[in-house]
PQR file with spaces between the fields and no chain letter, atoms N, CA, C, O and H, PARSE charges and radii, in Angstrom:
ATOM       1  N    UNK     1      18.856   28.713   74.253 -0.4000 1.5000
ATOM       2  CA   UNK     1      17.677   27.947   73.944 -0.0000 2.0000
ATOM       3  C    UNK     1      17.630   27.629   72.457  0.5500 1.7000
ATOM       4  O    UNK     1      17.348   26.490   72.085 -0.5500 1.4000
ATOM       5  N    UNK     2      17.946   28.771   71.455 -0.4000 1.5000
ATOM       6  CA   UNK     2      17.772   28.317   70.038 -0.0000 2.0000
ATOM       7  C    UNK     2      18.966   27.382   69.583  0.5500 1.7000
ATOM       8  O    UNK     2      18.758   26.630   68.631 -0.5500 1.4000
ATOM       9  H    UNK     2      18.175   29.697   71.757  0.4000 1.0000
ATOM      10  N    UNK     3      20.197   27.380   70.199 -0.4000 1.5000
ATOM      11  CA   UNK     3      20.947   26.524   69.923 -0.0000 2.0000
ATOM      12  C    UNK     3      20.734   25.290   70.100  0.5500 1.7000
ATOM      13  O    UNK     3      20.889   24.335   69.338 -0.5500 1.4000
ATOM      14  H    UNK     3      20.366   27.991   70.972  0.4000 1.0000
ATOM      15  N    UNK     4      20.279   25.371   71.404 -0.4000 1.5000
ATOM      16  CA   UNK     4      20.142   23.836   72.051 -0.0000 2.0000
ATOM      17  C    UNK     4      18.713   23.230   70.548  0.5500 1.7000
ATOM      18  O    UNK     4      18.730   22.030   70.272 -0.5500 1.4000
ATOM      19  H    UNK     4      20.152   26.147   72.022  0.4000 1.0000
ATOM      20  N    UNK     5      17.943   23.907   69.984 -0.4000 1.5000
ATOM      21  CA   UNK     5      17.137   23.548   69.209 -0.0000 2.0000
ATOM      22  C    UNK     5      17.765   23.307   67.837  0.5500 1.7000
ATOM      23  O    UNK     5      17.855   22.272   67.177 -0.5500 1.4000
ATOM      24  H    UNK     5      17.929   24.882   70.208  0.4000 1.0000
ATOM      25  N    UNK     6      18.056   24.193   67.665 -0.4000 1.5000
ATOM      26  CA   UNK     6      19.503   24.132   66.280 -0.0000 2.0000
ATOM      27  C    UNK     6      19.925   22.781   66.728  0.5500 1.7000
ATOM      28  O    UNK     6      19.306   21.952   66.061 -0.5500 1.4000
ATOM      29  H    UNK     6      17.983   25.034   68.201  0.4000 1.0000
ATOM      30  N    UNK     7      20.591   22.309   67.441 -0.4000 1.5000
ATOM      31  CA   UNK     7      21.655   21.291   67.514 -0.0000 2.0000
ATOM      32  C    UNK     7      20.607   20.116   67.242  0.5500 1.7000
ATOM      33  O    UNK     7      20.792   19.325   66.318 -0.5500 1.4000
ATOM      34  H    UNK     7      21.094   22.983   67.983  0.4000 1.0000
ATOM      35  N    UNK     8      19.453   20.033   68.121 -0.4000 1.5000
ATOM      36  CA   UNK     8      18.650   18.816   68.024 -0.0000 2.0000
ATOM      37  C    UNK     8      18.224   18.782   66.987  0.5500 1.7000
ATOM      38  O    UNK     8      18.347   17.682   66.449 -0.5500 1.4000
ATOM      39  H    UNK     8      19.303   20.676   68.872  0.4000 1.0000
ATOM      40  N    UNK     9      17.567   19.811   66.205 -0.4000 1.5000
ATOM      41  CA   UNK     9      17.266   19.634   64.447 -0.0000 2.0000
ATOM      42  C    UNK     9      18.282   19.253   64.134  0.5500 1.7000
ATOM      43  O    UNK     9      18.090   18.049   63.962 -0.5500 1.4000
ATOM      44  H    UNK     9      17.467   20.704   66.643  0.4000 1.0000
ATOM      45  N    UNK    10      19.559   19.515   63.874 -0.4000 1.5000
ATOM      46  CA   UNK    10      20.754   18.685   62.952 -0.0000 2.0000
ATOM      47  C    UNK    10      20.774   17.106   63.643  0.5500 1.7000
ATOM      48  O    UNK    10      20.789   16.192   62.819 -0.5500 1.4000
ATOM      49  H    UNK    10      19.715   20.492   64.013  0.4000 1.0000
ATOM      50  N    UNK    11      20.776   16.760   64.958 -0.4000 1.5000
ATOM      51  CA   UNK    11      20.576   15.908   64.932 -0.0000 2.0000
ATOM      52  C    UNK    11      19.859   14.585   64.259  0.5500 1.7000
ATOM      53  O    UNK    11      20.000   13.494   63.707 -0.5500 1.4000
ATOM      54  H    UNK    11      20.764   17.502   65.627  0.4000 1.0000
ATOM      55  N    UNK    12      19.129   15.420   64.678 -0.4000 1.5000
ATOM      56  CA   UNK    12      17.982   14.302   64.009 -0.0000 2.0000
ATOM      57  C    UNK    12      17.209   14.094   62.477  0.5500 1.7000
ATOM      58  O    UNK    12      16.183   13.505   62.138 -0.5500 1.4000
ATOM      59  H    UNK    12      19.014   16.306   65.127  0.4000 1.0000
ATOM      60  N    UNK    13      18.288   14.921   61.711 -0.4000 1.5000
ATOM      61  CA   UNK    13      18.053   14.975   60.757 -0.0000 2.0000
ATOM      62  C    UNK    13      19.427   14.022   60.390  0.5500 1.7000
ATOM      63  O    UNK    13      19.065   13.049   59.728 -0.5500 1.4000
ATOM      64  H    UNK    13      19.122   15.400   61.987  0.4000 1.0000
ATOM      65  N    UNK    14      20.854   14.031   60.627 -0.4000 1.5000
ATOM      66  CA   UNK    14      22.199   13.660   60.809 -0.0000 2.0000
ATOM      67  C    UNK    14      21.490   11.869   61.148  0.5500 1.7000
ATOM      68  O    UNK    14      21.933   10.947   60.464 -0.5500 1.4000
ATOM      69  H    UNK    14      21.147   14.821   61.165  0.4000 1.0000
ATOM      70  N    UNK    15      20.660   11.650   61.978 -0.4000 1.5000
ATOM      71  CA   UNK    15      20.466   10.223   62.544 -0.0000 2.0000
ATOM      72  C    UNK    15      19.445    9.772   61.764  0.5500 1.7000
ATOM      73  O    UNK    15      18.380   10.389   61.777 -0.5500 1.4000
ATOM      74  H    UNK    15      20.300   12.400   62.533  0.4000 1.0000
ATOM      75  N    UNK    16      19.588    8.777   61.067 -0.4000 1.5000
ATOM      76  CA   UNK    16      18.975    8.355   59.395 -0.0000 2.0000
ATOM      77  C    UNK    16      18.204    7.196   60.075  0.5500 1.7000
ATOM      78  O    UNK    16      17.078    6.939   59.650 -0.5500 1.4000
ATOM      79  H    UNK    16      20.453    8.275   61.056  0.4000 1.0000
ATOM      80  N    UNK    17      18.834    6.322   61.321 -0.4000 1.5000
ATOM      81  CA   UNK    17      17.743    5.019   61.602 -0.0000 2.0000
ATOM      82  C    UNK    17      16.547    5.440   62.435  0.5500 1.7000
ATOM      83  O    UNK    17      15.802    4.486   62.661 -0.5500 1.4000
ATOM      84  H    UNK    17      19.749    6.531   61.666  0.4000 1.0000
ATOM      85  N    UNK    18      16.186    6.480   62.907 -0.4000 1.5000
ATOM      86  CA   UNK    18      15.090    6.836   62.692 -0.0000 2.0000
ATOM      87  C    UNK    18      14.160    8.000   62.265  0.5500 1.7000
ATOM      88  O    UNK    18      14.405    9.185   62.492 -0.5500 1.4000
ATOM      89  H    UNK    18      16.791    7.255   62.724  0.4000 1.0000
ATOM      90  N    UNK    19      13.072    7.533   61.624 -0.4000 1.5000
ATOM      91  CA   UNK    19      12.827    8.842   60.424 -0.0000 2.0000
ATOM      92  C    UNK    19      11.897    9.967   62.053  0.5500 1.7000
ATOM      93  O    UNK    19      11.207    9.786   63.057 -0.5500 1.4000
ATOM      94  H    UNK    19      12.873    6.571   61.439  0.4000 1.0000
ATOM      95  N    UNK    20      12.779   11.409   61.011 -0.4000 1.5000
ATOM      96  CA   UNK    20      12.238   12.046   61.901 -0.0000 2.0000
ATOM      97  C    UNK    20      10.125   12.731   61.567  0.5500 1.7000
ATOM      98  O    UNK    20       9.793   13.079   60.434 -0.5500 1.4000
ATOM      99  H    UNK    20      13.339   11.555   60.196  0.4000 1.0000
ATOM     100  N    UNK    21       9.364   12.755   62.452 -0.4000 1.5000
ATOM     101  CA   UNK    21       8.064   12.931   62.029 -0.0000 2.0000
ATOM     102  C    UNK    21       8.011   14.769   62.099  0.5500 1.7000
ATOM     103  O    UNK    21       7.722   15.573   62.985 -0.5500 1.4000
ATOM     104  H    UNK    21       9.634   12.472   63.372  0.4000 1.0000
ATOM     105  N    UNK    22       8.320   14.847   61.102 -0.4000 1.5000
ATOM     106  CA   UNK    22       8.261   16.737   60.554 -0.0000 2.0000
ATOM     107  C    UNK    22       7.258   17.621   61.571  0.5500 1.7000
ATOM     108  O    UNK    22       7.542   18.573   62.298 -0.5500 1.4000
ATOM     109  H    UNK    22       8.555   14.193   60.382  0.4000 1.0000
ATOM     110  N    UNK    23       5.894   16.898   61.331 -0.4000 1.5000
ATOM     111  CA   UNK    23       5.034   17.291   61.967 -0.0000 2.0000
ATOM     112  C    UNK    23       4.768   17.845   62.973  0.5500 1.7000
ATOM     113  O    UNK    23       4.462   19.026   63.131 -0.5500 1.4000
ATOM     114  H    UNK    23       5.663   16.124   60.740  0.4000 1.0000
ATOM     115  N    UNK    24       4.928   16.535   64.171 -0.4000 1.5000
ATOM     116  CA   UNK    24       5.264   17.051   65.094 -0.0000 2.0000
ATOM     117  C    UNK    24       6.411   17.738   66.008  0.5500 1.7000
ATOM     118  O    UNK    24       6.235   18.006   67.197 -0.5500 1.4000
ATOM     119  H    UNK    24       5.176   15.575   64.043  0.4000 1.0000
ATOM     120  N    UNK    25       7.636   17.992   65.280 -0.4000 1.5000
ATOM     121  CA   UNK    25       8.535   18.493   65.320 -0.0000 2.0000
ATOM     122  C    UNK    25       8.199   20.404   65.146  0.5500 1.7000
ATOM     123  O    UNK    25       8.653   21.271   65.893 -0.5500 1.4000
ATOM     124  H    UNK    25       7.779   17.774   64.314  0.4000 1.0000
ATOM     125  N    UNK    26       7.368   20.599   64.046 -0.4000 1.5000
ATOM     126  CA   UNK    26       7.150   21.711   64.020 -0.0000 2.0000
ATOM     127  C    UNK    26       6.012   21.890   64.714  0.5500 1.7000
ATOM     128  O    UNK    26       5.824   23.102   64.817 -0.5500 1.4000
ATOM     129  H    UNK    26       6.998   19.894   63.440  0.4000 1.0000
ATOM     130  N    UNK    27       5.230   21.322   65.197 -0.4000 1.5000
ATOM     131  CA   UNK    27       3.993   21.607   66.894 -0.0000 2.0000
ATOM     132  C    UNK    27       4.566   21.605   68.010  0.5500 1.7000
ATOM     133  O    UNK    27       4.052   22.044   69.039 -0.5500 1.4000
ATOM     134  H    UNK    27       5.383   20.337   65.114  0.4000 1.0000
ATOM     135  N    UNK    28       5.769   21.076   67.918 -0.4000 1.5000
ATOM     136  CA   UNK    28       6.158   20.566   69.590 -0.0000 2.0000
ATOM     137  C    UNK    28       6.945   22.408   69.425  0.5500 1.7000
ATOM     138  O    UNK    28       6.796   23.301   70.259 -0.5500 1.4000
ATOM     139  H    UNK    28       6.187   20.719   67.083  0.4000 1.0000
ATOM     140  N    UNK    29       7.759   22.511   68.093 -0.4000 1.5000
ATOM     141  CA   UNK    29       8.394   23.782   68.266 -0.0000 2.0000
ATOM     142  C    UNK    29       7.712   24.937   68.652  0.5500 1.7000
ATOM     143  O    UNK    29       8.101   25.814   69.424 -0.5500 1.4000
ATOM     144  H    UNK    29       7.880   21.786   67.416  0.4000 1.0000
ATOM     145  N    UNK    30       6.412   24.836   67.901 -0.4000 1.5000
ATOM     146  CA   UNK    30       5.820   26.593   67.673 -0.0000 2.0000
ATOM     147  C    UNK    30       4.915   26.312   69.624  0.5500 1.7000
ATOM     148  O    UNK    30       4.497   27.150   70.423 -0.5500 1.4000
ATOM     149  H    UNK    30       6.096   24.124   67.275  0.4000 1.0000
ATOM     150  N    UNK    31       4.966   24.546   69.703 -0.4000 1.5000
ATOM     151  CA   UNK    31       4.464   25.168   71.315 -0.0000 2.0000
ATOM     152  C    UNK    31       5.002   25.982   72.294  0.5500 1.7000
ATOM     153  O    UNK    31       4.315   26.707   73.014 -0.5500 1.4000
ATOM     154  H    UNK    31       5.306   23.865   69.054  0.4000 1.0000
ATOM     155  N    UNK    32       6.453   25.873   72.361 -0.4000 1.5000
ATOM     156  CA   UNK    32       7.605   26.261   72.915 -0.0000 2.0000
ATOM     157  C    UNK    32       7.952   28.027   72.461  0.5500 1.7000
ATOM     158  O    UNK    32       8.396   28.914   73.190 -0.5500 1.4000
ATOM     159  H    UNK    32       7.011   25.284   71.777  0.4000 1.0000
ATOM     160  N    UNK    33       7.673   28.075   71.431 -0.4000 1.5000
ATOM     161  CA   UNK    33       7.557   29.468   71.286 -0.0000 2.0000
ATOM     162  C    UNK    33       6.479   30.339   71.733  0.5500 1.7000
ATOM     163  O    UNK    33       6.531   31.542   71.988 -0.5500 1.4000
ATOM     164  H    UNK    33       7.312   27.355   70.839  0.4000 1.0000
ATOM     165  N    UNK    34       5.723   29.724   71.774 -0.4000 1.5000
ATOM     166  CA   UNK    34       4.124   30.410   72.098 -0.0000 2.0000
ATOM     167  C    UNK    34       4.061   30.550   73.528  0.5500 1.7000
ATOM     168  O    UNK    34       3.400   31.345   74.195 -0.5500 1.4000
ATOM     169  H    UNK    34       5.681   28.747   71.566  0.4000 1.0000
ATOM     170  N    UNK    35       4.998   29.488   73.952 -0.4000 1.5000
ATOM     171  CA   UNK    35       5.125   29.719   75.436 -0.0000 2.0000
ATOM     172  C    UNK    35       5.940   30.696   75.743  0.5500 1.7000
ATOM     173  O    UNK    35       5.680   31.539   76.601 -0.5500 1.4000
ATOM     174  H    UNK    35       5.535   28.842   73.409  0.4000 1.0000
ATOM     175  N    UNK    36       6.738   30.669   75.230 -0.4000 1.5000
ATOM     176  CA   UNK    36       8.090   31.429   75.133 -0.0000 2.0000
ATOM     177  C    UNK    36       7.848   33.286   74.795  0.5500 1.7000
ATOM     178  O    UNK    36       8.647   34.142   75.173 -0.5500 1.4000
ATOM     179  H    UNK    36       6.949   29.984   74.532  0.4000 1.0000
ATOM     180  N    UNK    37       6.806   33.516   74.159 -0.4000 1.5000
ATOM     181  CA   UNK    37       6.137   34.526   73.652 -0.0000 2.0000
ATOM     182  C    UNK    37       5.105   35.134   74.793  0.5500 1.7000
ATOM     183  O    UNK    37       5.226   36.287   75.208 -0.5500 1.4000
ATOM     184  H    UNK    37       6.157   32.820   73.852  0.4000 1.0000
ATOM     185  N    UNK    38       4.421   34.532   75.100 -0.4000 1.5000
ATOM     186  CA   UNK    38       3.677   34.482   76.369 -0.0000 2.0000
ATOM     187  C    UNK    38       4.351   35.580   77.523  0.5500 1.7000
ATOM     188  O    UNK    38       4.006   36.713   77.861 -0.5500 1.4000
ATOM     189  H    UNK    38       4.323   33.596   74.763  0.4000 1.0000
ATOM     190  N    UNK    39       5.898   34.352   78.116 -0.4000 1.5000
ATOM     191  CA   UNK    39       6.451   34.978   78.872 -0.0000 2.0000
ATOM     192  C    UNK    39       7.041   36.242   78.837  0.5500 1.7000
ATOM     193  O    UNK    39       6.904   36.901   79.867 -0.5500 1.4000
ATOM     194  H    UNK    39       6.178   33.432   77.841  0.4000 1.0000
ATOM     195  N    UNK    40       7.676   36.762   77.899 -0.4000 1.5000
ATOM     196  CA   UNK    40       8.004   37.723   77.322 -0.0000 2.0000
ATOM     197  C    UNK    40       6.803   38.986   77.405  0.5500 1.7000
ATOM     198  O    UNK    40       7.012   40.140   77.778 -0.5500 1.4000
ATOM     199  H    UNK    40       7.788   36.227   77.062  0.4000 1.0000
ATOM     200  N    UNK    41       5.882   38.576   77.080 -0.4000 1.5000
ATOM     201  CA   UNK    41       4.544   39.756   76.945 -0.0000 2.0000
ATOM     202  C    UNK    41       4.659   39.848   78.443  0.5500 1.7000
ATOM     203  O    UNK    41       5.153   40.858   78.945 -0.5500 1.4000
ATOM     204  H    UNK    41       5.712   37.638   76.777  0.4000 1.0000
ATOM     205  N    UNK    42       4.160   38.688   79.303 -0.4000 1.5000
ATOM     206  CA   UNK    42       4.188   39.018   80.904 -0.0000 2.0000
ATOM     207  C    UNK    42       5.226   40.022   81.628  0.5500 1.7000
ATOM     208  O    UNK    42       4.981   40.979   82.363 -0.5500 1.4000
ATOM     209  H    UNK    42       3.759   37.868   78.896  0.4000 1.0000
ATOM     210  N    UNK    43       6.582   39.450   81.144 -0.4000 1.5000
ATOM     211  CA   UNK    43       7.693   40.284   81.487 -0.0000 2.0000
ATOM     212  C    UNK    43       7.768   41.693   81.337  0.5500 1.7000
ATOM     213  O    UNK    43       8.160   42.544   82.136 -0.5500 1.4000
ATOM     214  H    UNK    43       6.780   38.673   80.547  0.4000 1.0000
ATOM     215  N    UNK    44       7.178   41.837   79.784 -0.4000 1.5000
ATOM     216  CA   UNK    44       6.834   43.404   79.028 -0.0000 2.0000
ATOM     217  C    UNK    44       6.119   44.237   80.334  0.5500 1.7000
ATOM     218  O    UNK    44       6.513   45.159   81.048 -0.5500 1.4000
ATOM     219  H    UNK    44       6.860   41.146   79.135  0.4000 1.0000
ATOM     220  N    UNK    45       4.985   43.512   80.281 -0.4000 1.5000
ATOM     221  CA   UNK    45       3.890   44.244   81.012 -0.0000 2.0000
ATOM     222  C    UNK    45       4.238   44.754   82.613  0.5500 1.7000
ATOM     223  O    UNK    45       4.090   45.783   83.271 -0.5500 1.4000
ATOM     224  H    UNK    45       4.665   42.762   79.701  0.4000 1.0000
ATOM     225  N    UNK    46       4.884   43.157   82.851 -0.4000 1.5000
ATOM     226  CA   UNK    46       5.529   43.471   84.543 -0.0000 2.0000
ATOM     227  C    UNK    46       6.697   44.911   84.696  0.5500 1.7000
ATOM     228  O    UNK    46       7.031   45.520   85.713 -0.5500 1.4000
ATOM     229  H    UNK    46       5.004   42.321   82.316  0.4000 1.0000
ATOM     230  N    UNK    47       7.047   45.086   83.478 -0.4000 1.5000
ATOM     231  CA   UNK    47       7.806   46.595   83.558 -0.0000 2.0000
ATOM     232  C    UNK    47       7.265   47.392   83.382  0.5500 1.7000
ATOM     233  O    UNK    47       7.493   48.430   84.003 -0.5500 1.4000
ATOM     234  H    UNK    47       6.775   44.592   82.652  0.4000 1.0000
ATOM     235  N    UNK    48       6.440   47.325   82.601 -0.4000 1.5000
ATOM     236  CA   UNK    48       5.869   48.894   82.404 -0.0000 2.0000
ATOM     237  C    UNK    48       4.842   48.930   83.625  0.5500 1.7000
ATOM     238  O    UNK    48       5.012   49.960   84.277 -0.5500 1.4000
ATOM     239  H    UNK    48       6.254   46.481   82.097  0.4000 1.0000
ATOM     240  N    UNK    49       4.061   48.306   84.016 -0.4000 1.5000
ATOM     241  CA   UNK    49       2.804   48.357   84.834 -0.0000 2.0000
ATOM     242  C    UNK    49       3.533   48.689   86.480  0.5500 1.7000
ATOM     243  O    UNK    49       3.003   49.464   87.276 -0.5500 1.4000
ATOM     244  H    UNK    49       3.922   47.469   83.487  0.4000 1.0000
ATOM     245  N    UNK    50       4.862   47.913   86.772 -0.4000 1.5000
ATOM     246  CA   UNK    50       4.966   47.798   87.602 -0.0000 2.0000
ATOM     247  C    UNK    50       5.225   49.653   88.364  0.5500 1.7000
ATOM     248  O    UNK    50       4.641   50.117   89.343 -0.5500 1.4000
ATOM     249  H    UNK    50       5.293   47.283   86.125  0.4000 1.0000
ATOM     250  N    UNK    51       6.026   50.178   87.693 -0.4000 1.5000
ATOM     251  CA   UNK    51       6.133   51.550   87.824 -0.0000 2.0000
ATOM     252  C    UNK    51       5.052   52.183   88.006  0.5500 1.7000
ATOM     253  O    UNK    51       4.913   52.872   89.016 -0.5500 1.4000
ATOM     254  H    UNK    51       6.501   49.802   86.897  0.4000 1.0000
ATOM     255  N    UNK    52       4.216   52.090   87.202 -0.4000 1.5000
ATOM     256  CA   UNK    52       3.070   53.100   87.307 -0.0000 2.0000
ATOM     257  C    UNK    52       1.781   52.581   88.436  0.5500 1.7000
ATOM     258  O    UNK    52       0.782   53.237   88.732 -0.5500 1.4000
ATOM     259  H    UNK    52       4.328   51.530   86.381  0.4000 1.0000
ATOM     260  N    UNK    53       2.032   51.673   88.768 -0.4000 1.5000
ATOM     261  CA   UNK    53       1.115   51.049   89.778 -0.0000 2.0000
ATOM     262  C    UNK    53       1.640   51.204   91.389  0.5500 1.7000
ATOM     263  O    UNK    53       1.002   51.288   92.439 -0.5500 1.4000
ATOM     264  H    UNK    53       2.843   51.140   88.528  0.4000 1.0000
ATOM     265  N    UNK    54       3.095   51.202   91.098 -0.4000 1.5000
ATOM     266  CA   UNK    54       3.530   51.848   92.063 -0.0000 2.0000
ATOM     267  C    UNK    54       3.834   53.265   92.399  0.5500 1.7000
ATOM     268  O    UNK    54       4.425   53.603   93.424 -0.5500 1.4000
ATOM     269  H    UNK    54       3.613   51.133   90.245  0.4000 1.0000
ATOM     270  N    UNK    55       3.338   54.187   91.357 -0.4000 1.5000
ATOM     271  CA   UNK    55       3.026   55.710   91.649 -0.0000 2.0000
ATOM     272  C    UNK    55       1.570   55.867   92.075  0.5500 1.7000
ATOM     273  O    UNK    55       1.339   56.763   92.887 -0.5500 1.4000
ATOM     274  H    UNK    55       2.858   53.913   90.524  0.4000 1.0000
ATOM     275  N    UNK    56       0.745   55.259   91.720 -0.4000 1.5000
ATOM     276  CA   UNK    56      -0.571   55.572   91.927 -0.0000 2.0000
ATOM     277  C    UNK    56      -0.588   54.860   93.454  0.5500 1.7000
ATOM     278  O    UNK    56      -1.295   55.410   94.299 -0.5500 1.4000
ATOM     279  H    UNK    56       0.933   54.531   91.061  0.4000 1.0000
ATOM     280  N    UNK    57      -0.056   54.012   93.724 -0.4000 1.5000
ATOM     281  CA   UNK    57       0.101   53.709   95.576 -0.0000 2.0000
ATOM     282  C    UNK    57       0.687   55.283   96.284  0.5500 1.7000
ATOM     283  O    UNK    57       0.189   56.052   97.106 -0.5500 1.4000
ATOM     284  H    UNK    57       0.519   53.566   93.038  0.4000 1.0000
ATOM     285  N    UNK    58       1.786   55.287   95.620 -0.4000 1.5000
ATOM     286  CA   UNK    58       2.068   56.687   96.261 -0.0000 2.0000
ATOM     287  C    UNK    58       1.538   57.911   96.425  0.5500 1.7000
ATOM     288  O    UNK    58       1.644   58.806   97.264 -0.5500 1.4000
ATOM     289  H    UNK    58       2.191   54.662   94.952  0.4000 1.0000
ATOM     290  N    UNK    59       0.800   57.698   95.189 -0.4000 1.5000
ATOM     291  CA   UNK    59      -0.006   58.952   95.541 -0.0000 2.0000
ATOM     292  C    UNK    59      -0.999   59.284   95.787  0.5500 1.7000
ATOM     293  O    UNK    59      -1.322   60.472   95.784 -0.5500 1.4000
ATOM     294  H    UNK    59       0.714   56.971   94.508  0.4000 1.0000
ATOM     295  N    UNK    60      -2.094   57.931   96.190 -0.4000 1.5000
ATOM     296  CA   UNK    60      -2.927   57.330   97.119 -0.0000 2.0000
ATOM     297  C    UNK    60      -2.262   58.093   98.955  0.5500 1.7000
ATOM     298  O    UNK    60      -2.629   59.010   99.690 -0.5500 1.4000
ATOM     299  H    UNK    60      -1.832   56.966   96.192  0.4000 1.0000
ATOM     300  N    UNK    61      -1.225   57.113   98.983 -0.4000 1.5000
ATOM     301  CA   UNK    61      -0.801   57.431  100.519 -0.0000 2.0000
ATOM     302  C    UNK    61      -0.350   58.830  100.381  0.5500 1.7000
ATOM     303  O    UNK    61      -1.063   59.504  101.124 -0.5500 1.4000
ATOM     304  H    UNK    61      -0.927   56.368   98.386  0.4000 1.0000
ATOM     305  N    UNK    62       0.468   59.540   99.797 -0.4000 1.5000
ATOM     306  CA   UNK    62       0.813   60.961   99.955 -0.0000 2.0000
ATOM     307  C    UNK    62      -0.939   61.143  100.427  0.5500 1.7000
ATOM     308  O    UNK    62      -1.158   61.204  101.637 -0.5500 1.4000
ATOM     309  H    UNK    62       1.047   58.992   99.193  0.4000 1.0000
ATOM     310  N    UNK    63      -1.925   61.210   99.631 -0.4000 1.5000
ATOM     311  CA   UNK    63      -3.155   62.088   99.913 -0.0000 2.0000
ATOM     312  C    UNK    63      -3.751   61.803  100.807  0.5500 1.7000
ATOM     313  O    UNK    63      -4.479   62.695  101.243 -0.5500 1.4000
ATOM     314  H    UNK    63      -1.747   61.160   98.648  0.4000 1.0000
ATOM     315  N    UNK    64      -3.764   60.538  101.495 -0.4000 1.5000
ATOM     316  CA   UNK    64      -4.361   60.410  102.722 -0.0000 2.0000
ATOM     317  C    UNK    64      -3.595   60.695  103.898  0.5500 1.7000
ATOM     318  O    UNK    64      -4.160   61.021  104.942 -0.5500 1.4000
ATOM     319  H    UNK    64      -3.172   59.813  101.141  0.4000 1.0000
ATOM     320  N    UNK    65      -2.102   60.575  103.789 -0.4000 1.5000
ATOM     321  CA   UNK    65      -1.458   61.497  104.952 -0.0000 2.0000
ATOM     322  C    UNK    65      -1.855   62.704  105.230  0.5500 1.7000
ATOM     323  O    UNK    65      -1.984   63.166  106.364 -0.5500 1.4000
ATOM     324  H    UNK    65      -1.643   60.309  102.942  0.4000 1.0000
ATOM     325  N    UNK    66      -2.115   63.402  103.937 -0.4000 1.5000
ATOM     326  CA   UNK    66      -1.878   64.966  104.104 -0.0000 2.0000
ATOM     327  C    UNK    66      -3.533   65.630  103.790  0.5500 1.7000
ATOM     328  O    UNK    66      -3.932   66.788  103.666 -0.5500 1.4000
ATOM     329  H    UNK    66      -2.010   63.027  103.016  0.4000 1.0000
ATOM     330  N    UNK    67      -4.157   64.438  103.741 -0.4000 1.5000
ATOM     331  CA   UNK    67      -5.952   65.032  103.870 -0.0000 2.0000
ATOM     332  C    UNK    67      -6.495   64.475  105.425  0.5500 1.7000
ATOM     333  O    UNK    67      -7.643   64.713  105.800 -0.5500 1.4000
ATOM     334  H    UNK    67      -3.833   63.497  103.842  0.4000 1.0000
């Protein structure tokens, strides 16, 4: 992913007939990260949570088998 971004910044910095708009170049980027950041936290969470949410099922059902 950062390459493929690397490459298009040299691009379009390399291609002189049209000017590149800075601006939105760096909004369109930090959107993509923020998204990108996002997923990552989700992912985080989906590991750690997922374990422990699946012990507390278990030990839900262990206690109602055995009560």
């Amino acid at each position: 992913m950062f390459k493929k971004k690397i490459d298009e910044a040299f691009d379009a910095v390399k291609d002189q007939d049209h000017p590149v708009d800075e601006e939105n170049f760096r909004t369109t980027m930090e959107e993509e990260m923020e998204r990108s950041d996002f997923l990552a936290m989700v992912l985080g969470a989906y590991k750690f949570f997922l374990p422990l949410f699946l012990g507390i099922i278990l030990l839900v059902v262990l206690i109602l088998s055995l009560g």
